[in-house]
N, C-alpha and C positions, 0 to 999 in steps of 0.2 A: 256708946263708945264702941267703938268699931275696933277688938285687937287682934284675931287672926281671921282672915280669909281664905276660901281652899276653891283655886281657879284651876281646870284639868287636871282634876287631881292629884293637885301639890298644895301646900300651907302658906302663905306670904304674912307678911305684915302688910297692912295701907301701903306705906311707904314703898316698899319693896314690888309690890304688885303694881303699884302705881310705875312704878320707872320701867318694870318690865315689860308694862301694855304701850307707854312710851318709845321705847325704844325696839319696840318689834313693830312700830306701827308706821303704814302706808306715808310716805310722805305726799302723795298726791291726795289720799285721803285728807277731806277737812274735818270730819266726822265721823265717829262710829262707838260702835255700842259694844259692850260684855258684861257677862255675869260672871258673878262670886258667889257663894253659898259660906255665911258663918250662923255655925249651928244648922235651927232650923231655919231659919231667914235665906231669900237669893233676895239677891241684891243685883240691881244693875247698875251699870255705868254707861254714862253717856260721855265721852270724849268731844272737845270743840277745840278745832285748832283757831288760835287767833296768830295769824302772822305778824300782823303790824307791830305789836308788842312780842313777838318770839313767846309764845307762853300757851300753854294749852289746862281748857278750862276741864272739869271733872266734876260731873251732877251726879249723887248717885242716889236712889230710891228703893225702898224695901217694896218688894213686886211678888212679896210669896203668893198673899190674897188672890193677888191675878191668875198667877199659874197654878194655885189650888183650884180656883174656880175652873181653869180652861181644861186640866186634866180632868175634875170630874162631869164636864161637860160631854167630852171625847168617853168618858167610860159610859154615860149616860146614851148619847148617840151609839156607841156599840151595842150596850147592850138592846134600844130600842128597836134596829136594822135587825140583832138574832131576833127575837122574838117575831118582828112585822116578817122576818124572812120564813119562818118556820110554823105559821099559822096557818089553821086548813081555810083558804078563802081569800080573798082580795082585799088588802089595807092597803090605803091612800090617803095621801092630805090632798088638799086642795085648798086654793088661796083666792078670796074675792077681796080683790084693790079697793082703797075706796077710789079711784078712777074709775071702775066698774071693768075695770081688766081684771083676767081669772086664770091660772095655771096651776098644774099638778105640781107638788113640791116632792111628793113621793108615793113611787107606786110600787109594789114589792114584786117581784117576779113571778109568783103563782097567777099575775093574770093573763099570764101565758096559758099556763094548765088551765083554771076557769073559764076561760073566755076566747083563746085562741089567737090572741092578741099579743102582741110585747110593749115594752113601760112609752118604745119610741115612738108607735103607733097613736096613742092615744094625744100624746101634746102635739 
């Protein structure tokens, strides 16, 4: 049961927050999406205008999972770029397709200093 939402900042009820995203919303738009955050939970919404019937539909989905997952993703890739950045020596990935195609995914910039080379040189 869904009873307070907090959309920029501010508190709504459903109801309330519903009429609000309504009534601010693009009339050329047929679609569009926003979050709410109640508690720990975000929540999105998915807005569907249906013309024909004058009505507009409203999906909404608990999507913490996801954006738990993609921030520690983002902190993950941070912190692997300091580390690959600040290593004495050359790290690199490299990728073999199974097409049998093959490209650098990352090469850190000490192969500049090591090798006299830079990341653009090498792919």
């Amino acid at each position: 049961t869904i009873s307070t939402l907090r959309h920029n900042g501010k508190d709504y009820t459903l109801e309330a927050l519903t009429q609000k995203v309504m009534a601010e919303a693009d009339p050329a738009c047929d679609r569009w999406v926003f979050e709410a955050q109640q508690e720990e939970r975000i929540i999105s919404f998915v807005c569907k205008r249906i013309p024909l019937f004058n009505y507009i539909n409203i999906y909404g989905r608990d999507i913490t999972s996801e954006k738990q997952a993609k921030d520690n993703l983002l902190a993950s890739e941070r912190n692997f770029r300091v580390l690959a950045e600040n290593v004495p020596g050359v790290v690199y990935m490299w990728r073999l397709n199974f097409d049998g195609s093959s490209r650098f995914e990352y090469i850190n910039p000490r192969i500049k200093e090591e090798l006299g080379i830079n990341e653009k040189e090498v792919e």
